[in-house]
C-alpha positions in Angstrom: 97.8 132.2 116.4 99.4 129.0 116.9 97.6 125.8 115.6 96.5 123.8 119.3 98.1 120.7 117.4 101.7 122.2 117.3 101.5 122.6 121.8 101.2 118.4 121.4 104.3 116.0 121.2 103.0 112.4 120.3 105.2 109.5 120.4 104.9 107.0 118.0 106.2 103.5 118.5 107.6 100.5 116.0 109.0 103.3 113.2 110.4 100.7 111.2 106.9 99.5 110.5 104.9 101.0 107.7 101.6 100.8 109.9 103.6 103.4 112.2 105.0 104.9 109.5 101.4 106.2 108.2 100.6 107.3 111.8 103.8 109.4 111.5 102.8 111.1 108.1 99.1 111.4 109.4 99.8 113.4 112.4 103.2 115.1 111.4 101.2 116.9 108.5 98.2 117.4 110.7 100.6 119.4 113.0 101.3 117.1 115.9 104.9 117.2 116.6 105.8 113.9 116.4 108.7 111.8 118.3 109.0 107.9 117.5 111.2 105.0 118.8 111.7 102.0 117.5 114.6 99.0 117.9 115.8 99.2 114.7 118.6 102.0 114.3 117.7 102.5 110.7 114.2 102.6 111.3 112.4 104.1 107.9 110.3 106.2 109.7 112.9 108.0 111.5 113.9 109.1 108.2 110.4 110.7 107.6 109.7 114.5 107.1 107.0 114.2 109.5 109.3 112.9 112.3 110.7 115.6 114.9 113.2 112.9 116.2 113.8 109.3 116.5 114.7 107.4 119.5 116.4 104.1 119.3 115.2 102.0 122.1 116.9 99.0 123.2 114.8 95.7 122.6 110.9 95.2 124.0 112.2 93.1 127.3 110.7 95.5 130.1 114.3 95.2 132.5 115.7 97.3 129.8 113.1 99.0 127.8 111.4 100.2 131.1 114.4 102.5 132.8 114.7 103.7 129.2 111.2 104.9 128.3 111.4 106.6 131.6 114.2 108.8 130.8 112.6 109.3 127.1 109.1 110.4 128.6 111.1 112.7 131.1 112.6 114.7 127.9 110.0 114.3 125.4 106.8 114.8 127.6 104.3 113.6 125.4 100.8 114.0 125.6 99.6 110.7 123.4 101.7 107.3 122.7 100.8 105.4 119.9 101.6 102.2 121.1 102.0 98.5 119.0 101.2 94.9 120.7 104.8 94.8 121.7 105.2 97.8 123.2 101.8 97.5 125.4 102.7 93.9 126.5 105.9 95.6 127.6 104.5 98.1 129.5 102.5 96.0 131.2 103.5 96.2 134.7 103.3 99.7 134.6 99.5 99.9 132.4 98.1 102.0 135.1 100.4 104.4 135.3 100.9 105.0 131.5 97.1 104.7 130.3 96.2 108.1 130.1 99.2 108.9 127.2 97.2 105.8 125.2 94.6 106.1 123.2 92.9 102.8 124.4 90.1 101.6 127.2 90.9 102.9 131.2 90.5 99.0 131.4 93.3 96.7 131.4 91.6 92.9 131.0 89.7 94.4 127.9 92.9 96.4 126.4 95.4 93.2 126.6 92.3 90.4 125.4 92.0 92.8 122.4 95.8 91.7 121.6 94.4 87.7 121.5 92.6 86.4 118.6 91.8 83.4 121.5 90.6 86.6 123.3 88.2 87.5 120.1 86.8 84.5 119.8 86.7 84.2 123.6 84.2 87.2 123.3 82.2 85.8 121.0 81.4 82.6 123.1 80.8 84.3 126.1 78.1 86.9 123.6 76.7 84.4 122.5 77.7 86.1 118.7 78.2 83.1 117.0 77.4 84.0 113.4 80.0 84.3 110.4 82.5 82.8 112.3 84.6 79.7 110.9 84.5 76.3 112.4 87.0 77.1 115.8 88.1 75.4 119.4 89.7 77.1 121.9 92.7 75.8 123.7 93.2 76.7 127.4 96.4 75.6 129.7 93.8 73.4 131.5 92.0 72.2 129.2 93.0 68.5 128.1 93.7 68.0 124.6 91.4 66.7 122.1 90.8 63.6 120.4 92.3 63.2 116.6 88.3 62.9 115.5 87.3 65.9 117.5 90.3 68.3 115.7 89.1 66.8 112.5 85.4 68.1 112.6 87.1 71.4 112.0 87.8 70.3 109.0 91.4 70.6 106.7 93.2 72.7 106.4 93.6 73.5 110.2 95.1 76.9 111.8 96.7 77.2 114.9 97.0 80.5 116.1 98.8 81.9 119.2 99.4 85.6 120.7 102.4 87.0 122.4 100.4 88.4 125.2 99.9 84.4 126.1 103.6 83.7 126.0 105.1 82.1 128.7 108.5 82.8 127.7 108.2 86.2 125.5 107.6 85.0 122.1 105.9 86.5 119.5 102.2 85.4 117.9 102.3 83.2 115.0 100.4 80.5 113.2 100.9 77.2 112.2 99.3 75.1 109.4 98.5 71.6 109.5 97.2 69.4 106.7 95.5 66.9 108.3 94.2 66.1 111.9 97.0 64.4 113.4 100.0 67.1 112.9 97.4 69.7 114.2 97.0 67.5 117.1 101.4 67.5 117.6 101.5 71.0 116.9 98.8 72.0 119.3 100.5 69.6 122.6 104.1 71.4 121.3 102.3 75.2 121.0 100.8 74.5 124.7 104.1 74.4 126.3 104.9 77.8 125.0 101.5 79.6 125.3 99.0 79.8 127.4 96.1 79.9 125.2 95.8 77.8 121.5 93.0 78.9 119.1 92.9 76.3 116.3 90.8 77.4 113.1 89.4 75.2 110.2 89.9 76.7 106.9 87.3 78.6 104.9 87.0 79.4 101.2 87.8 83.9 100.5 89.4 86.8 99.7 90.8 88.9 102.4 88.5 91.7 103.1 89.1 94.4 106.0 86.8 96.6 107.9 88.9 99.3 109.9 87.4 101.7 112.5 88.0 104.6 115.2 85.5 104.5 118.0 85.8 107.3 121.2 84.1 107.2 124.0 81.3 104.8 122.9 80.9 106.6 119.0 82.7 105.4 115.5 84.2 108.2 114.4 85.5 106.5 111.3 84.7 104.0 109.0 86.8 102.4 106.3 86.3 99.0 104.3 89.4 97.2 101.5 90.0 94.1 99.6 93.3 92.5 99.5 94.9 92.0 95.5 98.0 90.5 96.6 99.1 88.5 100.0 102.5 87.7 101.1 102.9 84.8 100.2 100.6 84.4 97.5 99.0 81.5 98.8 97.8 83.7 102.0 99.2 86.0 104.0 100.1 90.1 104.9 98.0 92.6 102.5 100.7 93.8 99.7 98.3 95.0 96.8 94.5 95.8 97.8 91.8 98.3 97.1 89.0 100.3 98.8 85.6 98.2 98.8 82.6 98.1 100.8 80.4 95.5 102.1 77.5 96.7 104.2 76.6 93.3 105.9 80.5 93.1 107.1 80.7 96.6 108.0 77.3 96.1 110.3 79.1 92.6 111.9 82.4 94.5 112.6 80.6 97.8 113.9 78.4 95.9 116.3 81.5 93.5 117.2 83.4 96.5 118.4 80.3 98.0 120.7 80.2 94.8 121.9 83.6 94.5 123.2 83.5 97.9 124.0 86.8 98.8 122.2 87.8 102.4 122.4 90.7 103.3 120.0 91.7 101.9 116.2 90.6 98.9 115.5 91.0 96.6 112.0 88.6 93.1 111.5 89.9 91.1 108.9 87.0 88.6 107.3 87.3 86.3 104.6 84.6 86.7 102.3 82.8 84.6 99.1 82.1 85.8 96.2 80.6 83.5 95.0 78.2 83.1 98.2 78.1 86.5 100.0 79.3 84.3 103.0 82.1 86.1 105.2 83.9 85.2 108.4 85.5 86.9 110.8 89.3 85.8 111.3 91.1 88.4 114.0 90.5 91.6 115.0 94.1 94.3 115.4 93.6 97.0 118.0 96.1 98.8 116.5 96.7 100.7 113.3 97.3 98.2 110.7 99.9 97.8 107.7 97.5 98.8 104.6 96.8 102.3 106.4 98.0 104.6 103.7 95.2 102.9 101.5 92.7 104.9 103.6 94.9 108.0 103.9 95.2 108.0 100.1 91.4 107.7 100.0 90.8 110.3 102.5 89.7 108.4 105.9 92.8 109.7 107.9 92.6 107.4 111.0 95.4 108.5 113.1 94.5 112.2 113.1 91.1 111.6 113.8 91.8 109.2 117.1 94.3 111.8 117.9 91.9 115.2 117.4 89.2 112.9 119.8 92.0 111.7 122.3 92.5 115.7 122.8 88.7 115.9 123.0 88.5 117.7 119.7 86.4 115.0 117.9 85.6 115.2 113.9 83.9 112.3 112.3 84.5 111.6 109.0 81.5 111.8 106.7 81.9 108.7 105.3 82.4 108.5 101.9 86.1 108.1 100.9 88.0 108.0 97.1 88.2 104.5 95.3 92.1 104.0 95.3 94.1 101.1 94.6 97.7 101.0 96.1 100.8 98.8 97.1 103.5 97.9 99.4 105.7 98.0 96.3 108.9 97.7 98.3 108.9 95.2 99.8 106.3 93.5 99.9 105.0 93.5 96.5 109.1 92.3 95.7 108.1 89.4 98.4 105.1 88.5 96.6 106.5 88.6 93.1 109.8 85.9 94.9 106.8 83.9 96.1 105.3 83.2 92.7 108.9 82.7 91.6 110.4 80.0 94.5 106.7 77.9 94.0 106.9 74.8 92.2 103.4 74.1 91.6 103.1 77.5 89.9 103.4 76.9 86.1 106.0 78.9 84.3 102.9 81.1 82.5 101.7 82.2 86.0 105.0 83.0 87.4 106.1 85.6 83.9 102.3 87.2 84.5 103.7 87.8 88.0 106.7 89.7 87.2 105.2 91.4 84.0 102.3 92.6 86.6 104.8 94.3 88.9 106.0 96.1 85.8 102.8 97.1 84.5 101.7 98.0 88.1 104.7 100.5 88.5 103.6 102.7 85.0 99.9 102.5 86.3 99.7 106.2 87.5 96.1 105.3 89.1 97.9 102.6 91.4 100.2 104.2 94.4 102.7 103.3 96.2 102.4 103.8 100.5 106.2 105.1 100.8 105.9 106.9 97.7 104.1 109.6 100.2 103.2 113.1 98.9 105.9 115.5 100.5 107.6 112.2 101.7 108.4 110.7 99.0 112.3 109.9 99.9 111.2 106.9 102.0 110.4 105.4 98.6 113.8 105.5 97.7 115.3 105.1 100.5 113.6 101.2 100.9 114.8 100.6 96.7 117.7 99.2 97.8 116.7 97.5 100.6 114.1 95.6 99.1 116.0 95.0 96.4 119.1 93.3 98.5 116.3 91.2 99.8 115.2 90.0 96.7 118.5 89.2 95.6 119.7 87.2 99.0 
């Protein structure tokens, strides 16, 4: 008898990152038959085993990516779309019509304020679910700005944080440091005549922690906790080194966070957490699957194939309990970490040999992994070698 998986075509968007890259392992092995698209012609996940076909798209401005997706969904007929921020503020015209291929909320408002981190915090101010947050103001288009001595009760260093679904003009989320009060101030009456909504952050002592999660129809299916090693750069930044972790208290705040807004799909909190305090604040919430997802395939919580099995109304929780695993981004990332130590002045020369010598010593660990260095997948690995490498080197 045929395996019901194999009678489901699932299209997978942004193949060039390695977030989609693990939803394409994760349901290709499962037995999904798995198309993905992407913008990039090279895209590495095109090149995966897992991957029936790839699709080169032309760029995420709906005039041409909309008459395209058409024809693809005509050919393809997929039953689920695994879709990426990009893809869904693309599509948005045309949410209604495309909502029941995604694997998100029937509800629009709630589906495109899960793509703001003004939208998260948003939330929490109208919940009145205040705690373990850091100091924060929010930024509307009406809203008149602030005074230098208001900004600076946030403290320094300040954040600045805006989302592509608040563009006016299609450009992507970023964020901007300040040092001090009065370039925050600049930066925020410059960010407001590109974006609809500012959130502006005051800094907090921690280590990047993550608590990642699948809920379906009102149940978490899924439940997965890590702890970033290295960032990109090292000062702060993208996951490139962590490990599986646990935290109970963070794991309650982002559970009841998610029931709260109601959230139906994948969904990853990142916190920055104390050790030396306990104390941990919550920084943004992704509803999407995130970059460090082989981390919890490797350990055993596989994410994608459980929201895809409950999307297809074949639910299976995961028990729970998952393998203690360390593993990298080696290329590039952990490459881009590695040139960050290097290119930083401040870094003494003692701190900058540890971080090559660690890469080194990392690679002959056979307890650490590598995400493209995939089990029955592993030519990705070699296959992004060279290109991290001409990176390194430019």
């Amino acid at each position: 008898m045929v395996d019901w998986r194999s009678a489901r075509r699932v299209l997978v968007t942004e193949a060039q990152t390695i977030g989609s890259i693990g939803v394409i392992r994760s349901l290709g092995a499962a037995g999904y038959r798995v198309h993905a698209m992407s913008a990039v012609p090279n895209a590495l996940g095109f090149k995966s085993r897992y991957c029936e076909k790839g699709h080169v798209q032309p760029h995420a401005d709906p005039a041409a990516l909309l008459p395209w997706l058409d024809e693809l969904l005509a050919d393809v007929d997929p039953q689920l779309i695994i879709p990426s921020e990009s893809f869904l503020i693309a599509i948005r015209s045309r949410f209604d019509t495309l909502q029941p291929l995604l694997p998100v909320p029937f509800d629009e408002e709630r589906v495109y304020r899960a793509l703001s981190k003004f939208g998260l915090f948003r939330h929490a101010l109208d919940w009145n679910s205040l705690e373990n947050l850091p100091p924060f103001r929010l930024f509307d288009e009406s809203d008149a700005l602030p005074s230098v001595e208001e900004i600076a009760q946030l403290g320094t260093p300040l954040y600045l944080k805006v989302d592509a679904v608040h563009a006016r003009q299609g450009e992507p989320g970023a964020v901007l440091k300040s040092e001090e009060p009065r370039d925050a101030l600049a930066k925020l009456a410059m960010l407001r005549t590109r974006y609809r909504k500012v959130l502006v952050q005051g800094h907090v002592h921690g280590v990047g922690v993550g608590a990642f999660l699948v809920r379906w129809k009102g149940t978490v299916l899924a439940r997965f906790m890590h702890k970033r090693i290295h960032e990109v750069p090292h000062t702060g930044g993208a996951s490139s080194f962590r490990e599986t972790w646990h935290h109970q208290g963070i794991m309650d705040d982002a559970t009841r966070r998610l029931s709260e807004m109601d959230w139906d799909g994948a969904g990853m909190f990142e916190y920055r957490w104390d050790p030396s305090t306990d104390r941990y604040y919550l920084m943004e919430f992704n509803s999407r699957f995130w970059g460090s997802l082989h981390l919890a395939l490797f350990a055993g919580v596989d994410f994608p194939r459980i929201l895809a099995d409950a999307f297809f109304d074949r639910p299976q929780a995961h028990p729970g309990r998952y393998a203690r695993v360390r593993s990298r981004l080696t290329f590039p990332k952990e490459v881009e970490y590695v040139n960050s130590c290097i290119k930083d002045q401040a870094l003494p020369f003692g701190k900058k040999a540890w971080c090559l010598l660690e890469f080194c010593l990392l690679g002959l660990d056979p307890s650490v992994r590598s995400d493209l260095n995939y089990p029955g997948d592993r030519r990705l690995y070699w296959r992004a070698i060279p290109r991290a490498l001409r990176q390194f080197l430019s």
